[in-house]
C-alpha atoms as one frame of an Amber mdcrd trajectory, in Angstrom:
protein
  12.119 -12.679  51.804  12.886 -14.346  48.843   9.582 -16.412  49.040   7.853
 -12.975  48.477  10.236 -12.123  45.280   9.629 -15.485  43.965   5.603 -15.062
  44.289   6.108 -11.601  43.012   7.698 -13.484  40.044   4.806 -15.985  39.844
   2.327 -13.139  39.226   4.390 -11.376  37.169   4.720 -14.346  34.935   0.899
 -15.268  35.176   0.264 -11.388  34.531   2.384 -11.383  31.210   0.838 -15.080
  30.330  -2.573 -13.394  30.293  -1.889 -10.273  28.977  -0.426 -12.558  25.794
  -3.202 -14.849  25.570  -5.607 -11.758  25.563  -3.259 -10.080  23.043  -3.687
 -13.308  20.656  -7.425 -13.657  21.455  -7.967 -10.770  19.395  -5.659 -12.234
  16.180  -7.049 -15.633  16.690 -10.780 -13.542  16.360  -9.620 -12.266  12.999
  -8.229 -15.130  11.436 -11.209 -17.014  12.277 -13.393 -14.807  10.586 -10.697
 -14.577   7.421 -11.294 -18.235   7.318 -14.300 -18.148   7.770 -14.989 -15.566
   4.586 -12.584 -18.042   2.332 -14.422 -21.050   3.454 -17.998 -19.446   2.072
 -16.069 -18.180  -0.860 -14.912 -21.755  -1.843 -18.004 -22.873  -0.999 -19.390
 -20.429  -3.993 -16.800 -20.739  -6.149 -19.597 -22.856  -8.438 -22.066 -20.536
  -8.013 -19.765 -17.329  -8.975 -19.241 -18.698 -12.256 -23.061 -18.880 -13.041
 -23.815 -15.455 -11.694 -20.556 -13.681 -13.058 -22.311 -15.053 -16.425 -25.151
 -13.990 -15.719 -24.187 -10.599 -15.023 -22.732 -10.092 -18.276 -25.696 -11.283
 -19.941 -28.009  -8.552 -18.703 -25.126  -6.164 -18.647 -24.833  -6.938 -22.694
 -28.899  -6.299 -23.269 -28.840  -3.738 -20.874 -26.393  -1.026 -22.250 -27.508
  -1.300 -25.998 -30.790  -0.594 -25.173 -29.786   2.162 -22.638 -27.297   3.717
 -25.179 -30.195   4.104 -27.964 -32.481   5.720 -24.848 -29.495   8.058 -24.343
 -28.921   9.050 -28.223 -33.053   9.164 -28.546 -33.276  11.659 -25.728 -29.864
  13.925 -26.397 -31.341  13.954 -30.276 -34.591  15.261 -29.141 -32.452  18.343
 -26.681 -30.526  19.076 -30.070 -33.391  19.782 -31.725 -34.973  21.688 -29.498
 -32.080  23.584 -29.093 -31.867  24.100 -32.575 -35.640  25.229 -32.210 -35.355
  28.043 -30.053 -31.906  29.093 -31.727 -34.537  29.390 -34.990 -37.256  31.526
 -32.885 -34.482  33.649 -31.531 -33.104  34.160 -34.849 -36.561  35.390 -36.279
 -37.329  37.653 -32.883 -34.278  40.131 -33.958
């Protein structure tokens, strides 16, 4: 009898083994692809630098130009506004 309960053991053990090594499968899986992500971020570290920079450049020409677009086109509303406040005016 105690054959049995020690191959009851052995599968028990083998069970819990594998349940383990499935359990780590899965963190092993994520740290690989963390490493994975760091590895092509070091690899760009050189190349960050130039497009960071070159971000802020068009950034810098960009919102000037879009700031004058946006004063342009609320002066034209106000005056338009003011237009029709005129016309209403001279209706009554």
């Amino acid at each position: 009898m105690e054959d049995v309960a020690y191959d009851q053991q052995k599968v028990a053990l083998v069970f819990d083994m594998t349940e383990r090594a499935l359990e780590q499968k899965d963190h092993l899986e994520i740290l690989l692809e963390r490493l994975t992500v760091l590895e092509t971020i070091n690899k760009e570290s050189p190349n960050l630098e130039a497009k960071m920079k070159a971000i802020v450049d068009k950034v810098a020409k960009e919102i000037p130009s879009a700031l004058l677009q946006e004063i342009e086109l609320s002066e034209a509303v106000r005056k338009q506004i003011i237009e029709a406040a005129h016309e209403l005016d001279s209706l009554v």
